[in-house]
N, C-alpha and C positions, 0 to 999 in steps of 0.2 A: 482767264481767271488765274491770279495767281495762287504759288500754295502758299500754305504757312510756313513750310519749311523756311520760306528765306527770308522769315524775319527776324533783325536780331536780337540778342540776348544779350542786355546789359550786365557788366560785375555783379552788381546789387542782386540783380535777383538772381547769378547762378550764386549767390551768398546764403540768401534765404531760404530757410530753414522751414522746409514743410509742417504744414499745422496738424500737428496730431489728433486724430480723431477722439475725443469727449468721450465719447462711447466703447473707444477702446481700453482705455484702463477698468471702467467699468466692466466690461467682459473678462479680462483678465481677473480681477478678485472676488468677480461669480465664478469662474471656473475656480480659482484656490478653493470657496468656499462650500463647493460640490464636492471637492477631492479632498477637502482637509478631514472630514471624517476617519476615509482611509489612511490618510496618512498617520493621521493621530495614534487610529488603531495599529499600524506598523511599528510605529516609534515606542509607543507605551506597551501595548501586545505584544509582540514580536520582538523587534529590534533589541530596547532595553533588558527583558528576560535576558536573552541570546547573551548578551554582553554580562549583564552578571554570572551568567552561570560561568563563561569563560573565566571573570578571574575569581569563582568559588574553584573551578577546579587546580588554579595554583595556590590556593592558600589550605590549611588545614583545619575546616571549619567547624565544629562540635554547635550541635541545636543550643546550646545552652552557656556558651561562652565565646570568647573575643576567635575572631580569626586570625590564623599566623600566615604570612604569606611563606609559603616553601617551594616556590617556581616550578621546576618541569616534576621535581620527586613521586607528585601524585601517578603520573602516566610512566614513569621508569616502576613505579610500584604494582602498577597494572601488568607490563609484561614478564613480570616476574612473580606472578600470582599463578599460583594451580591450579587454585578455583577458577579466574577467568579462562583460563583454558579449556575447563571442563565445560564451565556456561557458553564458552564460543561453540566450542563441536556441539553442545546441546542445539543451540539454535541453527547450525544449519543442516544437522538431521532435521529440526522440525521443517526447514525451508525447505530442504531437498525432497522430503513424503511429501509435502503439503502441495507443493507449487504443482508440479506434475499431475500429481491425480486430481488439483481441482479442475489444471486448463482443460484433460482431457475430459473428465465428467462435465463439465459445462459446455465445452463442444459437441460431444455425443449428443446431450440434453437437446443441445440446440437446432441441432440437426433433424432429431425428431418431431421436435416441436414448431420447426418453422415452417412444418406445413400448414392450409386454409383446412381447416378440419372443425363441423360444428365440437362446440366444446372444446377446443384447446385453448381457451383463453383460461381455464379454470385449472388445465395444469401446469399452465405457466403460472399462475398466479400462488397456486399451490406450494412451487419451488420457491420462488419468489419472497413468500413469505418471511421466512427464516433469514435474510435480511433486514428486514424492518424490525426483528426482534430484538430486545435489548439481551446484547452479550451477558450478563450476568444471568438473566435468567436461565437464556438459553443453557448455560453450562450449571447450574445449578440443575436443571429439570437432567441432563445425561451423569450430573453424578448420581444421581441414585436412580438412574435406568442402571445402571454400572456397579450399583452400589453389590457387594460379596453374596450377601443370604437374600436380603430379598428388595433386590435390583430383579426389573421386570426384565431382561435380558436373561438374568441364572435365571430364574423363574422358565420362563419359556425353555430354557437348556435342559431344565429339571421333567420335561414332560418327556423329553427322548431318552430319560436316564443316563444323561447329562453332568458332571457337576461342574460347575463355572468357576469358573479362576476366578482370583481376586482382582480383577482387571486394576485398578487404580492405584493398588499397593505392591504390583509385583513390576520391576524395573524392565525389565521386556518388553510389559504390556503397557505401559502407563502413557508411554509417548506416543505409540501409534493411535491409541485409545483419542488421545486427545489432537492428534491430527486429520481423525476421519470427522470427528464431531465440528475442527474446524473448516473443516471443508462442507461439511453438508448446512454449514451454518452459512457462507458466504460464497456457493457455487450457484445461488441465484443470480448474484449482481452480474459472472462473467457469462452465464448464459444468456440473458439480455443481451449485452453487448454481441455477442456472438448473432445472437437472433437478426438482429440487427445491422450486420455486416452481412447475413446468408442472404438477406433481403436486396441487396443493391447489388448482387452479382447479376453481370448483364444473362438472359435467360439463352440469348442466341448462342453464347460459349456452348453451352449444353449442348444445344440442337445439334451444332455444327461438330462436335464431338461423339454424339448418338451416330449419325450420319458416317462417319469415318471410323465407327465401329469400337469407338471408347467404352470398358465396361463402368460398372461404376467405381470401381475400385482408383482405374484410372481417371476420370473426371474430378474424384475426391482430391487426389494428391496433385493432378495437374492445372485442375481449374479452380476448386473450391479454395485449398488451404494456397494459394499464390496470393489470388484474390482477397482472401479476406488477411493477407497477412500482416497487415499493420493494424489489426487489433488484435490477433496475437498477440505481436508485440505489445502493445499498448496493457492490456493484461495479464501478461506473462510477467510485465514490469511492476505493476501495482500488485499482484499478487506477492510477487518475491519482497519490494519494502515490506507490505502489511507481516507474512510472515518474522520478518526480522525483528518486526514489532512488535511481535507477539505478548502477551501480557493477563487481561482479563480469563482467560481460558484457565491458564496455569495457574492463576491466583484463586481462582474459585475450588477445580477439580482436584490438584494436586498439591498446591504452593512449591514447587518445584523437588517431588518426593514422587517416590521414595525415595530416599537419599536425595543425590543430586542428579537422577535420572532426566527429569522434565525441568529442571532450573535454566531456564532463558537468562538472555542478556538482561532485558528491559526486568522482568522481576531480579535478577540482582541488583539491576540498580536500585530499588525501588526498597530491598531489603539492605544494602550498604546507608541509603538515606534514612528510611522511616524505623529500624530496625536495631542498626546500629549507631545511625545518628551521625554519620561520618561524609557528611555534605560535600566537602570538597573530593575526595576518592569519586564519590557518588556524580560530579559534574563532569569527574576524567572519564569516567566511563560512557557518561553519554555521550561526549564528545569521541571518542571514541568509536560506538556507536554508529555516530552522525557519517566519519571519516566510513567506514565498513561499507552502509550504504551505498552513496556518492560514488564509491568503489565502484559497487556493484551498478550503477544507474550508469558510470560514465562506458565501463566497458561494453554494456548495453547498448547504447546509445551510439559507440562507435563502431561496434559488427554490424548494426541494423541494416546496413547495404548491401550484406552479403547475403541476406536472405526476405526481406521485407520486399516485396513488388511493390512498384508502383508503376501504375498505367500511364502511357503518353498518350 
């Protein structure tokens, strides 16, 4: 039997140009037609925003009249401001209380709570909660827990003979005031995840640790927090953006007072735009902002090998 190999192959047909499948162009503009949704939404959502506000922030845009374009001036006016100065160290005191005490309360939290115990789904659910709450409420209901004379917090002070500071109006207290509140508002979401990470640690690490005389202190630091340590990271990250983001808290409890004790980045900007009307400053500064971030997510991102395990 011969093969086919050796039969040949005339010009013409190594010429000829394969027929393309009928059915393939059709697939191609059902797949566009699936994804053109998002894309839409990138382009008109996303994308286009992002591009306007870049050139609001070179021109000098007033709500109510023509825009002048004045190039880099807006962001040489930013580092030459006091006030931004003052709004940068505000915000990352709030990052620096905020981030720490949520990872570690959401850890602790989680550790208690991942065990199989009747009824522990009610106080994980219970933490949990305050999550799903909408931010404004939440921080309306702690300002007048908070509130000077009769904030249910002096209240309670007042039965040990007591009298409570004016938590909100005095510039010592105002900020931490509003970083415990942020924490106890969104130390559900990292406890989950934490829960969730104690859960897939293999159980025989333990044993094999018990066995060779581990107490628990050391099983914590050398098998627990190794193990789960890429959702540290992964939390430690999203916490630190959110903070930097901070906003609805400040705008409710304090609007960034007394003084300019609680004055964030994101509520200046928010009062250079809506406040003073000065659109273009107001898109330097986010963009500014945006750069601070980024900052902080790339050097993240590139220590993470120095401490994040990962299992082979």
């Amino acid at each position: 039997m011969e093969s086919n190999m050796n039969i040949p192959i005339s010009p013409e047909q190594k010429k000829a140009k394969p027929k393309r499948n009928p059915f393939h162009r059709e697939a191609n503009v059902s797949g566009w037609l699936f994804v053109s949704p998002m894309v839409l939404g990138f382009l008109v959502l996303l994308l286009g925003p992002l591009l306007l506000a870049f050139y609001m922030s070179l021109t000098d845009w007033p709500l109510l009249g023509e825009p002048t374009f004045v190039g880099l001036d807006n962001y040489k006016a930013i580092f030459s401001d006091e006030e931004f100065w003052t709004v940068v160290g505000n915000t990352f005191t709030f990052a620096a209380g905020l981030v720490p005490l949520n990872i570690v309360l959401a850890l602790g939290l989680a550790l208690l709570l991942v065990r199989k115990l009747p009824g522990i789904g009610i106080f994980r659910t219970a933490i949990f909660v305050p999550v799903m709450t909408s931010l404004i409420v939440w921080a309306i209901v702690w300002k007048y827990l908070f509130a000077t004379d009769t904030g249910f917090i002096n209240q309670i002070l007042q039965l040990f003979g007591i009298t409570g500071p004016a938590w909100l109006y005095n510039p010592q207290l105002a900020m931490p005031v509003v970083i415990v509140t942020s924490v106890l508002k969104n130390v559900g979401l990292n406890m989950v995840l934490f829960i969730a990470a104690l859960q897939q640690v293999p159980v025989h690490l333990y044993e094999a640790a018990r066995i060779d005389g581990a107490g628990r202190a050391r099983q914590f630091f050398q098998i627990t927090v190794p193990m789960i340590s890429p959702t540290i990271f992964l939390t430690t990250l999203l916490t630190i953006i959110g903070s930097l983001k901070v906003f609805g808290q400040i705008y409710v409890m304090t609007q960034g007072g007394p003084g300019d004790s609680t004055k964030v980045l994101v509520y200046y900007i928010w009062e250079k735009a809506f406040k003073n009307f000065e659109f273009g400053y107001a898109s330097a500064l986010a963009f500014v902002l945006f750069f601070i971030i980024l900052v902080f997510t790339l050097l993240q991102w590139q220590y993470r090998k120095r401490w994040v395990f990962h299992e082979e």
